[in-house]
C-alpha positions as CSV (number, residue, x, y, z in Angstrom):
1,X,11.4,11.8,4.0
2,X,11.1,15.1,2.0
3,X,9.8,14.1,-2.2
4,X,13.3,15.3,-3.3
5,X,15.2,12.0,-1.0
6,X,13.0,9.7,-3.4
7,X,15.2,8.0,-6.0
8,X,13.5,8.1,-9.5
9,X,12.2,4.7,-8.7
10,X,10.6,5.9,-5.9
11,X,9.3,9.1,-6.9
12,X,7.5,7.3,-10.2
13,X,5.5,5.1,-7.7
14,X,4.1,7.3,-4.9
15,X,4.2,10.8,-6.6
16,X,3.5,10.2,-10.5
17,X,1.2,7.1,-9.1
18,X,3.4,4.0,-10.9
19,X,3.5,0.4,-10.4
20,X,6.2,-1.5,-9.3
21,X,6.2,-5.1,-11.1
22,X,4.4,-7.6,-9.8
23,X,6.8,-10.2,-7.2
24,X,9.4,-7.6,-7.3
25,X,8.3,-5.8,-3.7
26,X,10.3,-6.5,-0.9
27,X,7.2,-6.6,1.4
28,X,5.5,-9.1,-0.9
29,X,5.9,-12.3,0.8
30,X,7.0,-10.4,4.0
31,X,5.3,-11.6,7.1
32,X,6.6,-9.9,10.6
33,X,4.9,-8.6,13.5
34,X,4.9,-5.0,13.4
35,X,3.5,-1.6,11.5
36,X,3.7,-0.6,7.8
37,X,4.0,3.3,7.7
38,X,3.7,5.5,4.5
39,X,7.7,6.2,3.1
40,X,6.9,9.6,2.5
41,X,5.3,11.1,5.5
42,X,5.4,8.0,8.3
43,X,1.8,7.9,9.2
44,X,0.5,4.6,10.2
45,X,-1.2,2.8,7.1
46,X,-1.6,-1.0,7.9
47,X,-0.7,-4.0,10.3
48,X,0.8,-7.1,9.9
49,X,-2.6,-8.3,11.7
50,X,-4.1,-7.3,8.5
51,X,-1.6,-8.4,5.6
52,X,-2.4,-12.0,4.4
53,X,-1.2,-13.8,1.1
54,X,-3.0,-12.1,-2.4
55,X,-0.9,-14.2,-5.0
56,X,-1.3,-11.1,-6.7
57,X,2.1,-9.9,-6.5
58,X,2.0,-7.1,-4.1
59,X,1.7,-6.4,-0.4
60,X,-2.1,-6.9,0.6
61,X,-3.7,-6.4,3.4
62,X,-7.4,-6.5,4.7
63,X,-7.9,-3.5,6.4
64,X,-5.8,-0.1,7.0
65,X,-5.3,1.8,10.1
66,X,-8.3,3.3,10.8
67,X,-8.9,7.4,9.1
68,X,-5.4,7.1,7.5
69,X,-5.6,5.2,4.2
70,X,-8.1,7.5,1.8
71,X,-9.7,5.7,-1.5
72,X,-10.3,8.3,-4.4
73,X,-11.4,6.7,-8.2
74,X,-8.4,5.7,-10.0
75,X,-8.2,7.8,-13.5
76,X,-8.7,4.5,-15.5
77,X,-12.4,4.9,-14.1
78,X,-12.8,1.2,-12.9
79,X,-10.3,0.9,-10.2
80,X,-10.2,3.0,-6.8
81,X,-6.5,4.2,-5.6
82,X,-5.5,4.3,-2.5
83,X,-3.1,6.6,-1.0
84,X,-1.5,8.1,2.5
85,X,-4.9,9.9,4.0
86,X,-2.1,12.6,5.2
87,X,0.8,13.2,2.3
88,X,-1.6,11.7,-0.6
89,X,1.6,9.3,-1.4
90,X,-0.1,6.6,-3.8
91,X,0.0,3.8,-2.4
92,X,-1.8,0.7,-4.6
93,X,-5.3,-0.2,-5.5
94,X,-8.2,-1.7,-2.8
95,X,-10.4,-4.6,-4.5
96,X,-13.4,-5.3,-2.7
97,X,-15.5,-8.5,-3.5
98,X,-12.8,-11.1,-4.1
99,X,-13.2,-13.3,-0.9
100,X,-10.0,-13.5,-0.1
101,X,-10.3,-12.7,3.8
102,X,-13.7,-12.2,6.0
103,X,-13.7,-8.4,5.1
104,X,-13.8,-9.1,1.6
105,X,-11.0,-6.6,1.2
106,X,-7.9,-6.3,-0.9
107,X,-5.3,-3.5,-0.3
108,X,-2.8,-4.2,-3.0
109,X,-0.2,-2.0,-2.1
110,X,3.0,-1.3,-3.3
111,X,6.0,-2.3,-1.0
112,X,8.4,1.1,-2.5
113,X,5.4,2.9,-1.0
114,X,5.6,1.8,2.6
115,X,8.3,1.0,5.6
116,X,8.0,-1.8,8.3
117,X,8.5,-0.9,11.5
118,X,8.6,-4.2,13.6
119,X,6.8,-4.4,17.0
């Protein structure tokens, strides 16, 4: 997908780094067997091996595909974004620390951000 396909939706979440609401994703409480690839560009990001429940209100998952998911510190100096390792489409947030899973890892990821491809 080329930046000027996004709606204005879109385009505010993974280009001016937005937020979708919180229970609003479609990908939220979305639990199939396959791939979630970035919207903009289609690299690999996560699998559904790796997404569990947050209650937070967005997609998270545990781990991301391997090289393809980069962290960089989020503006509000506290947090650290996420984004596609390849396009730089922003993606969510990764929390570390909460317990959550054995990796102690929280992707929080917004679903406009991402597409499933199922296995």
């Amino acid at each position: 997908m080329d930046i000027k396909d996004l709606s204005p939706f879109e385009k505010n979440i993974i280009i001016d780094k937005g937020t979708e609401p919180p229970f609003s994703g479609k990908y939220n409480d979305f639990f199939e067997n396959g791939i979630y690839v970035c919207k903009l560009c289609n690299t690999p990001l996560f699998s559904s091996e790796s997404k569990f429940k947050g209650h937070c209100g967005w997609a998270s998952f545990d781990c991301e595909i391997q090289d393809n998911v980069k962290r960089i510190p989020d503006k509000d100096g506290i947090r650290t974004e996420i984004v596609c390792n390849n396009c730089n489409a922003h993606l969510g947030h990764v929390f570390l620390g909460e317990g959550f899973t054995n990796k102690n890892t929280r992707h929080c990821v917004n679903s406009t951000s991402i597409v499933f491809l199922p296995k």
